[in-house]
BAROZA-755185 format. One line per field, with one value per residue (C-alpha): x, y, z; residue in three letters; residue number from 1. Coordinates in nm, 2 decimals, always signed. Layout:
// BAROZA-755185
X X / ...;
Y Y / ...;
Z Z / ...;
residu ala / ...;
num NUM / ...;
This chain:
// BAROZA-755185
X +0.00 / +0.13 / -0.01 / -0.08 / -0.47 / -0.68 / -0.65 / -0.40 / -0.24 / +0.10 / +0.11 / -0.13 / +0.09 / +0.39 / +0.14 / +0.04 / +0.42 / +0.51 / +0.25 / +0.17 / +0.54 / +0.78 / +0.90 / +0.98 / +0.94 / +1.17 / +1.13 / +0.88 / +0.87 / +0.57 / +0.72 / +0.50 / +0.50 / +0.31 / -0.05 / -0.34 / -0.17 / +0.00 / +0.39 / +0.66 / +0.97 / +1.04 / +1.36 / +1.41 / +1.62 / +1.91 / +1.90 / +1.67 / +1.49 / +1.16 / +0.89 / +0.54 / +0.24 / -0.08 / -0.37 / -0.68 / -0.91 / -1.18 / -1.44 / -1.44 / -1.61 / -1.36 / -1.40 / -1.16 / -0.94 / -0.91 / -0.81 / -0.49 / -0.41 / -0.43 / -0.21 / +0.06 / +0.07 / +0.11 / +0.44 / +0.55 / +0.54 / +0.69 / +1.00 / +1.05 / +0.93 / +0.94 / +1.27 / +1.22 / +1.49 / +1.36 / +1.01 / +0.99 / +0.74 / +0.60 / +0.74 / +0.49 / +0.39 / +0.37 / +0.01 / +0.18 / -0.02 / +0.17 / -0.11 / -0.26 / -0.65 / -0.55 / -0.90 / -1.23 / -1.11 / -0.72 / -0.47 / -0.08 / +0.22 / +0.57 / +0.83 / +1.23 / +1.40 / +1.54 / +1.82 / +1.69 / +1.57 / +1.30 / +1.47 / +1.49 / +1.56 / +1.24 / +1.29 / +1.56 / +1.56 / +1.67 / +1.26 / +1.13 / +1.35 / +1.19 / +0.81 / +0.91 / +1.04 / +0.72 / +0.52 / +0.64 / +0.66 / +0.32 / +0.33 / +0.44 / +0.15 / -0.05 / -0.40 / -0.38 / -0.43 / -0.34 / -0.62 / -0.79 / -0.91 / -1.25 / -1.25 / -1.44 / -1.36 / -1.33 / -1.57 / -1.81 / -2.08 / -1.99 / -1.90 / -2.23 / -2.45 / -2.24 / -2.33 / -2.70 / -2.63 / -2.48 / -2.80 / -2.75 / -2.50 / -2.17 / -2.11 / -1.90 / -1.55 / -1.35 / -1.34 / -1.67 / -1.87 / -1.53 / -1.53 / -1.94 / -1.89 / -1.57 / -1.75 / -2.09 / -1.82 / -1.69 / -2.03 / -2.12 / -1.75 / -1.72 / -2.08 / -1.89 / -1.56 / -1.79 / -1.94 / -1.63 / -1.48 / -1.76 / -1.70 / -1.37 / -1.41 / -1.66 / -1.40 / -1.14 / -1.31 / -1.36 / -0.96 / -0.81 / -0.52 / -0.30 / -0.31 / -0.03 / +0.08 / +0.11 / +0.21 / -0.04 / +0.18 / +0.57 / +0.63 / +0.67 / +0.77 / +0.75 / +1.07 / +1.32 / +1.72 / +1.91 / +2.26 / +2.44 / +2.24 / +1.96 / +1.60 / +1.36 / +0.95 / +0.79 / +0.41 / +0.29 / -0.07 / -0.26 / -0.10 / -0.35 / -0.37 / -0.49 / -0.44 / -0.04 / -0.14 / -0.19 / +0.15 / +0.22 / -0.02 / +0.17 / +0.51 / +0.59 / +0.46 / +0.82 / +1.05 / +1.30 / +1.08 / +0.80 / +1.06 / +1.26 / +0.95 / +0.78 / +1.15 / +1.19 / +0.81 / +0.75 / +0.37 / +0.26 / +0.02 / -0.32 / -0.41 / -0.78 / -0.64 / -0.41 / -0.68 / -0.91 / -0.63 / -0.64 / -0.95 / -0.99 / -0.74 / -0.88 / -1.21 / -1.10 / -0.90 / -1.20 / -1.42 / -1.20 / -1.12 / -1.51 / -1.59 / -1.33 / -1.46 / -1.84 / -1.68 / -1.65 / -1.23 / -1.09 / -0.90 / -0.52 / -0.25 / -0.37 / -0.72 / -0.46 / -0.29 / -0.61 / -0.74 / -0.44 / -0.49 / -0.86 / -0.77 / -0.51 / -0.74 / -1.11 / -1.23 / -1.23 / -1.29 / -0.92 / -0.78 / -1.02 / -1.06 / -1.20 / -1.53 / -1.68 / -1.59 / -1.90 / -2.02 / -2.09 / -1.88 / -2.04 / -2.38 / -2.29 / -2.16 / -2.49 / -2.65 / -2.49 / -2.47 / -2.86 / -2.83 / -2.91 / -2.55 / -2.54 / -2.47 / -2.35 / -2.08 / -1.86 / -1.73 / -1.60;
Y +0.00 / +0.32 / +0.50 / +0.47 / +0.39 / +0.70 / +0.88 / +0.60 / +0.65 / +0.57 / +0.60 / +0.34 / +0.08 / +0.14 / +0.03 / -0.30 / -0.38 / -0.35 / -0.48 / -0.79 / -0.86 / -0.65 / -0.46 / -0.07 / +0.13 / +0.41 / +0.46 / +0.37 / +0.45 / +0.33 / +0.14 / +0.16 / -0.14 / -0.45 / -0.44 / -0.59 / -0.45 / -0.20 / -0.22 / -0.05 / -0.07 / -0.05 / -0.02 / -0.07 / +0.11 / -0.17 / -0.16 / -0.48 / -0.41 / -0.53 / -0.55 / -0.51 / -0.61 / -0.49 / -0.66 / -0.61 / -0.87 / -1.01 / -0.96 / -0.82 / -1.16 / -1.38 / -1.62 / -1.37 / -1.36 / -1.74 / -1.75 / -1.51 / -1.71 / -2.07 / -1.94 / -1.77 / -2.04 / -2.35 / -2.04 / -2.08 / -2.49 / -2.48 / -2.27 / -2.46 / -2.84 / -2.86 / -2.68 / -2.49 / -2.27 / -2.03 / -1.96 / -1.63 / -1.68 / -1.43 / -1.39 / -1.53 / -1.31 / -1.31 / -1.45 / -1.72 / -1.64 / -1.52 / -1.29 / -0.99 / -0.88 / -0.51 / -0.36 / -0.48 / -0.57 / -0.52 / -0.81 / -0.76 / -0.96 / -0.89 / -1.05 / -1.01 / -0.77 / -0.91 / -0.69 / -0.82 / -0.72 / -0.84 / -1.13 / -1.02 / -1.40 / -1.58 / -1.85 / -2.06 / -2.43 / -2.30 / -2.16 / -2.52 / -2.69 / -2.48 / -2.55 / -2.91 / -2.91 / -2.69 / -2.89 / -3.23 / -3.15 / -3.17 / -3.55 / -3.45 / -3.17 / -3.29 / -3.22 / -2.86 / -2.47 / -2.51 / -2.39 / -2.66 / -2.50 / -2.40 / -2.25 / -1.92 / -1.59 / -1.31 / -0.98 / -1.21 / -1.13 / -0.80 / -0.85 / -1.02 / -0.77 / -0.47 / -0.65 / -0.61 / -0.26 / -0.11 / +0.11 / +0.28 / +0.56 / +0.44 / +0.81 / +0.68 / +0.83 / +0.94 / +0.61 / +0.46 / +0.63 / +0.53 / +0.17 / +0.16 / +0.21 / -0.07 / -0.32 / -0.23 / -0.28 / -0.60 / -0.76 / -1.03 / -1.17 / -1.11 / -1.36 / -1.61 / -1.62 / -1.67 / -1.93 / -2.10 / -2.06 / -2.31 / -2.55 / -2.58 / -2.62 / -2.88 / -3.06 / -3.03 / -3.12 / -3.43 / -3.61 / -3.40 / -3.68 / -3.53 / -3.19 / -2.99 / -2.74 / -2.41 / -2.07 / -1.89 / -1.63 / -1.77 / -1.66 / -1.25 / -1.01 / -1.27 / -1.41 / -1.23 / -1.26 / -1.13 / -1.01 / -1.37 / -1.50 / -1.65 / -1.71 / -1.63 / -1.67 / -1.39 / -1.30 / -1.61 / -1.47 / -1.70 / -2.01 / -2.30 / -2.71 / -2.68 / -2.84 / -2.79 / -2.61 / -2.29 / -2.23 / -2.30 / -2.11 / -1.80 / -2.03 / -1.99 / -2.34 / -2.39 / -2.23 / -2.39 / -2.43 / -2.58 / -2.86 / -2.88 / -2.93 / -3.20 / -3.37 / -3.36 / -3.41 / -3.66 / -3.43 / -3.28 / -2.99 / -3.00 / -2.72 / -2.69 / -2.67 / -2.40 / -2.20 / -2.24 / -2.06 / -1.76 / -1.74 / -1.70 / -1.40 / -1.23 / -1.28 / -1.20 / -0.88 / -0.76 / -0.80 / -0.64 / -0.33 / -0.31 / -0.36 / -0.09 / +0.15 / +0.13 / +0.22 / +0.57 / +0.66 / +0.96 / +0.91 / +0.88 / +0.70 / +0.32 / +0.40 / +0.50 / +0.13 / -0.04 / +0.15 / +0.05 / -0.35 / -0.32 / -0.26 / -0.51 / -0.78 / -0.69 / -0.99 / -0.95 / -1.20 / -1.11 / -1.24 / -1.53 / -1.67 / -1.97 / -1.76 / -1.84 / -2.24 / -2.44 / -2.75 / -2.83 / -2.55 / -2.28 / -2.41 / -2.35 / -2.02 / -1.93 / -1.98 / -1.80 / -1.48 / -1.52 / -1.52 / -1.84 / -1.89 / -1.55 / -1.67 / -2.04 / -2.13 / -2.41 / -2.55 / -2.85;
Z +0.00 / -0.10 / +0.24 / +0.57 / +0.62 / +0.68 / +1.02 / +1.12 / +1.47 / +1.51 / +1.90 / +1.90 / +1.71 / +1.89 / +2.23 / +2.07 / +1.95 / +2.34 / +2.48 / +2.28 / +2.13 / +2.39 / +2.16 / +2.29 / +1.92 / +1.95 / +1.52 / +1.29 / +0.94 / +0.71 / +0.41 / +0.03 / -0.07 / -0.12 / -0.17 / +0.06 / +0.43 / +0.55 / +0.62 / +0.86 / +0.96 / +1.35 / +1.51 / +1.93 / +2.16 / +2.08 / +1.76 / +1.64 / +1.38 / +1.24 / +0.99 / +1.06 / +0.85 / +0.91 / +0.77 / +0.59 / +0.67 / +0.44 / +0.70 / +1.07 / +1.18 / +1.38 / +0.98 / +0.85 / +1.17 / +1.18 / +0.80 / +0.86 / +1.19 / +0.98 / +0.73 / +0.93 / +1.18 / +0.83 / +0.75 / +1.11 / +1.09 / +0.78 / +0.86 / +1.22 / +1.22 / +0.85 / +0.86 / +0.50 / +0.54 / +0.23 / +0.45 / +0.64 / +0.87 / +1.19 / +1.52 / +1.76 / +2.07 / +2.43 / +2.41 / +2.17 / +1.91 / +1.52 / +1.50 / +1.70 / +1.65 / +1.62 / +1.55 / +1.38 / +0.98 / +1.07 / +1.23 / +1.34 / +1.24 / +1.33 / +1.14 / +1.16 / +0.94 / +0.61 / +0.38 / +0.05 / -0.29 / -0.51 / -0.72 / -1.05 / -1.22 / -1.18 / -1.46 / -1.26 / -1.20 / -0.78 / -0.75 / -0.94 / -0.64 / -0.36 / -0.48 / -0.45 / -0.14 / -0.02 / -0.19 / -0.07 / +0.32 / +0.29 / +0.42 / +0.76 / +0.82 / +1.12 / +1.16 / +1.25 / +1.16 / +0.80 / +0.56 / +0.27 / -0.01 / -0.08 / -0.39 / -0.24 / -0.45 / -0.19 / -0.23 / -0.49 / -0.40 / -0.40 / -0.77 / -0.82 / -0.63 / -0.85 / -1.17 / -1.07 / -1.02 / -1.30 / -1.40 / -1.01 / -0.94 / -0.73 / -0.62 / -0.33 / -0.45 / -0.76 / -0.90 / -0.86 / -1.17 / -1.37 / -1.24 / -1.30 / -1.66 / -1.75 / -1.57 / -1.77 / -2.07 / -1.94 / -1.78 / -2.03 / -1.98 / -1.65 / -1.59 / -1.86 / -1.64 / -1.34 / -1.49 / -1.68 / -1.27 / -1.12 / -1.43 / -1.34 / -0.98 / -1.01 / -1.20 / -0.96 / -0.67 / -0.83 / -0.64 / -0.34 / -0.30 / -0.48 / -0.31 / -0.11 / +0.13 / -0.11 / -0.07 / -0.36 / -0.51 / -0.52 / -0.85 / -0.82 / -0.58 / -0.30 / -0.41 / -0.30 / -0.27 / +0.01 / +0.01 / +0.01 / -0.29 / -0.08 / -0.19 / +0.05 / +0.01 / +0.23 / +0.24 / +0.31 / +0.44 / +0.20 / +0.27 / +0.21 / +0.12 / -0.24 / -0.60 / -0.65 / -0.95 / -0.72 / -0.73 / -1.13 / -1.29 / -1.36 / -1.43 / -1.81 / -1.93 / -2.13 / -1.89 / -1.68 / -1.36 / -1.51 / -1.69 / -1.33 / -1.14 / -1.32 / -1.35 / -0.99 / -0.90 / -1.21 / -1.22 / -1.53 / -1.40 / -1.51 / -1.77 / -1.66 / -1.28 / -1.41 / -1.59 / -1.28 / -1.09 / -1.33 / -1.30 / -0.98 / -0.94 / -1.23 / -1.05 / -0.69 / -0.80 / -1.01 / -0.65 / -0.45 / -0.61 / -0.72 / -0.31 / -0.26 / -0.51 / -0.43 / -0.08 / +0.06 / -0.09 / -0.13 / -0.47 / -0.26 / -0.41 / -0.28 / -0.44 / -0.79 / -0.76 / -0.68 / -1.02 / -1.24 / -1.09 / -1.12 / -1.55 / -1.61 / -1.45 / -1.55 / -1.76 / -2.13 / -2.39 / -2.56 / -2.21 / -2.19 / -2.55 / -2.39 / -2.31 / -2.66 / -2.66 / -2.74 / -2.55 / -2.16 / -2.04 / -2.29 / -2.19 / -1.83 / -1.93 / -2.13 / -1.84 / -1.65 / -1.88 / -1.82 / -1.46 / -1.40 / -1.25 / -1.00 / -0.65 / -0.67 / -0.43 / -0.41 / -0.08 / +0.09;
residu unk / unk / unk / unk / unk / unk / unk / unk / unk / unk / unk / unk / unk / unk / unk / unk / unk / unk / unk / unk / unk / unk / unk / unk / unk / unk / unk / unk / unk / unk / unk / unk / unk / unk / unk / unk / unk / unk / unk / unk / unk / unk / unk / unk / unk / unk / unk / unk / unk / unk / unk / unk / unk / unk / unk / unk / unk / unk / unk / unk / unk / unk / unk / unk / unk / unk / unk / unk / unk / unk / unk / unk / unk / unk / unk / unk / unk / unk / unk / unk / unk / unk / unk / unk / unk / unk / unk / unk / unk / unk / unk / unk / unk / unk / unk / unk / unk / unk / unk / unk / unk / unk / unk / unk / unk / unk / unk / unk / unk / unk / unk / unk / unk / unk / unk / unk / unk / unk / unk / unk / unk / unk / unk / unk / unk / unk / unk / unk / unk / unk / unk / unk / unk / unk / unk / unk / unk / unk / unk / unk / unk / unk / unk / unk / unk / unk / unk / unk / unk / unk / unk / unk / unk / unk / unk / unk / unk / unk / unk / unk / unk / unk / unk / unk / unk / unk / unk / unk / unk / unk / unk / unk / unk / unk / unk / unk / unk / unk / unk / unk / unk / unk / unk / unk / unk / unk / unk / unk / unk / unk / unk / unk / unk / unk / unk / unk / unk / unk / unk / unk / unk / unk / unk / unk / unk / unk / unk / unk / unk / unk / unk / unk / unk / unk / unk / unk / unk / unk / unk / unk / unk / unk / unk / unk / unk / unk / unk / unk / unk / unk / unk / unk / unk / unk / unk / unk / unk / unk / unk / unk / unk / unk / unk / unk / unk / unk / unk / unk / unk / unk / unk / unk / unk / unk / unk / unk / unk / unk / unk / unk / unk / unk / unk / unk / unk / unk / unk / unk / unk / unk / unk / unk / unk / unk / unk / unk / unk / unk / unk / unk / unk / unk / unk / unk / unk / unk / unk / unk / unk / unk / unk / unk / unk / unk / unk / unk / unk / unk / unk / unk / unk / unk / unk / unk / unk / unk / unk / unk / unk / unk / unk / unk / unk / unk / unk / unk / unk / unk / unk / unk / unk / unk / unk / unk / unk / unk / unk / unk / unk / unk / unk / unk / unk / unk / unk / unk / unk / unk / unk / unk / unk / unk / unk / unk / unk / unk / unk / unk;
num 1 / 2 / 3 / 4 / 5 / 6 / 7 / 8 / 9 / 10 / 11 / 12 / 13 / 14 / 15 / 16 / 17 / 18 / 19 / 20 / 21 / 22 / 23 / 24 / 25 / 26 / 27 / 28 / 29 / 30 / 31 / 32 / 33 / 34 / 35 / 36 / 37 / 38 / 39 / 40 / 41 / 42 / 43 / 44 / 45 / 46 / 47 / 48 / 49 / 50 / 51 / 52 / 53 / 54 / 55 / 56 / 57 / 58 / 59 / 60 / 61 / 62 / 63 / 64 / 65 / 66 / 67 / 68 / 69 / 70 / 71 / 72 / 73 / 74 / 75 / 76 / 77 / 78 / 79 / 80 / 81 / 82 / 83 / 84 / 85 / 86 / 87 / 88 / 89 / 90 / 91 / 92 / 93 / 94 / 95 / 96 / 97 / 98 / 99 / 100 / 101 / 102 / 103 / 104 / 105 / 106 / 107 / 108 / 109 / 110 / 111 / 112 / 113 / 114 / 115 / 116 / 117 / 118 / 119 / 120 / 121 / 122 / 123 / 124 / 125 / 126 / 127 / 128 / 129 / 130 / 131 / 132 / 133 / 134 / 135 / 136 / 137 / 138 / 139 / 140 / 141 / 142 / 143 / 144 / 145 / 146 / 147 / 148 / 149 / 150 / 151 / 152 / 153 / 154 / 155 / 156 / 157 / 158 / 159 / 160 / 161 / 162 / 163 / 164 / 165 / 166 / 167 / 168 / 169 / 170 / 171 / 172 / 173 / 174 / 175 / 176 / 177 / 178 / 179 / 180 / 181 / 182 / 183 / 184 / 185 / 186 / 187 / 188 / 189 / 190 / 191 / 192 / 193 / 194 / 195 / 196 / 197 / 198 / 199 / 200 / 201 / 202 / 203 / 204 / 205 / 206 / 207 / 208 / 209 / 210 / 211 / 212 / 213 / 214 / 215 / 216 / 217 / 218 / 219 / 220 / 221 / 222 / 223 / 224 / 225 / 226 / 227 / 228 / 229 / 230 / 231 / 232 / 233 / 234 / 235 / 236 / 237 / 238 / 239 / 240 / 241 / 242 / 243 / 244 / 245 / 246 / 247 / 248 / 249 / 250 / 251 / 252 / 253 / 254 / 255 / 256 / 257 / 258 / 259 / 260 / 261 / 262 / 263 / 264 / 265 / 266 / 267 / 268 / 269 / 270 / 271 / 272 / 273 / 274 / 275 / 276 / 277 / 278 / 279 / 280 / 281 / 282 / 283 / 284 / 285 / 286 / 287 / 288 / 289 / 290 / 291 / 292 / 293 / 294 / 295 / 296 / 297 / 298 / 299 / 300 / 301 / 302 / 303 / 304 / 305 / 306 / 307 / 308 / 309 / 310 / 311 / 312 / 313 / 314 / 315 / 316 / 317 / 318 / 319 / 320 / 321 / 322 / 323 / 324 / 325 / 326 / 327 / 328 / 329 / 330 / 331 / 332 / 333 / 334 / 335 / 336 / 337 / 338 / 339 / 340 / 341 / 342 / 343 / 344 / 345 / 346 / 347 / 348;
């Protein structure tokens, strides 16, 4: 995030870090970058330093609590009993928990401070290595915190509701009147996505053997290198047991980690698994930055990123040939175009 969250008070922070961590704050500086929480750097009287992640929950129920708690806790198992060297996972505090309930909608993680850089090499046979080992320390998880996938797309009914709404006014903030009109532009392929979504997850449900521990976004800015050459994974906030395809999708489908993995893992991913996965990011960035735009915003520089992400992942049939594919799928997605699809869920 780009700034600090409306009306934010820092006083208030640097109470939670000593009360529920012990750490005495003498500097914090808020750090732009990421997206999804808020970040800062906080330095101690002796010197230790810090990184803090604040986070946006889905929901202020305790559902969206519990989902940020099961996922930091599978990062905290994997970097200690696992002993995955390459997983940076949260300091836990001095209730034992890796997670603090700051405020209704926000949670607290601390994490240690890491001198690194975003990798700039992704295509390397050392990244198809790690996903291996990630994903094959999934035979020692206990029963336990860690997530199992359920196929939900965050904010979709918000998505849905807004594509019911598109002849109302979204006067809420700067963007919202834009926003109204791209999604009236993208509607009937936005419905079709929905639609080719639930195909594909009806599919998939059909074996859950074969699924693993993943992290959800390993290929990107969550790989990072620090000084000595080492690859770290950081952000592991969405951390569930899903299809190992989670963590292929965006892999170049001829590039050197897609050959290393399915060498070392003798699997060939599932293209339908891998679509289903695009899918659902194009779909659960489209809800989120339509839930954030129908919101009350101010037009501030997080509201401009959320704007520029909200374009590049907007459905369109020139992303999403597949839309106009005859057959069972493009009866499902006729029906949904006709609304016949609005509001189906998928869960295990």
């Amino acid at each position: 995030m780009k700034e600090p969250p409306t009306g934010f008070v820092l006083e208030r922070l640097r109470v939670a870090l000593l009360e529920h961590w012990g750490i005495g704050a003498c500097e914090l500086v808020y750090l732009p970058v990421g997206f999804g929480a808020h970040h800062w750097r906080a330095v101690d009287g002796t010197g230790d330093t810090y990184f803090l992640a604040l986070h946006d929950l889905e929901t202020e129920t305790e559902a969206g609590f519990d989902k940020l708690t099961g996922a930091l806790e599978t990062a905290y198992w994997l970097a200690t009993t696992a002993e995955l060297e390459f997983v940076v996972a949260p300091l836990r505090n001095r209730a034992g928990g890796v997670v603090h309930r700051y405020a209704a909608g926000e949670a607290l993680a601390v994490y240690p401070w890491l001198e690194c850089r975003a990798r700039s090499e992704l295509d390397t046979p050392d990244l198809a290595r790690l996903l291996w080992r990630l994903h094959a320390s999934t035979s020692a998880l206990a029963p336990g915190p860690a997530r199992v996938e359920d196929f939900a797309i965050p904010r979709r009914s918000d998505l849905e509701r807004a594509l019911g709404e598109l002849d109302q006014a979204w006067d809420a903030g700067p963007y919202g009147e834009p926003a109204r009109e791209r999604l009236r532009e993208a509607a009937v392929p936005t419905r079709e996505l929905l639609g080719l979504y639930d195909q594909l997850t009806e599919d998939a449900l059909g074996s859950r053997s074969d699924w693993v521990i993943t992290h959800g976004e390993p290929y990107g800015p969550n790989l990072v290198a620090t000084h000595d050459q080492r690859i770290l994974l950081v952000d592991w906030d969405s951390a569930l047991v899903a299809p190992r395809e989670r963590d292929l999708w965006e892999v170049p489908s001829d590039g050197l980690v897609m050959r290393t993995y399915v060498e070392l893992t003798r699997h060939v991913p599932d293209p339908a698994r891998l679509r289903l996965y695009r899918a659902w990011y194009h779909l659960a960035e489209t809800g989120i930055y339509i839930h954030q735009f129908r919101q009350r915003h101010t037009g501030d520089l997080n509201d401009l990123e959320a704007w520029s992400n909200f374009l590049f992942h907007l459905p369109s049939r020139t992303k999403w040939p597949e839309l106009s594919l005859p057959g069972v799928v493009g009866q499902r997605l006729k029906e949904c175009a006709a609304g016949g699809g609005e509001g189906k869920g998928i869960h295990v």
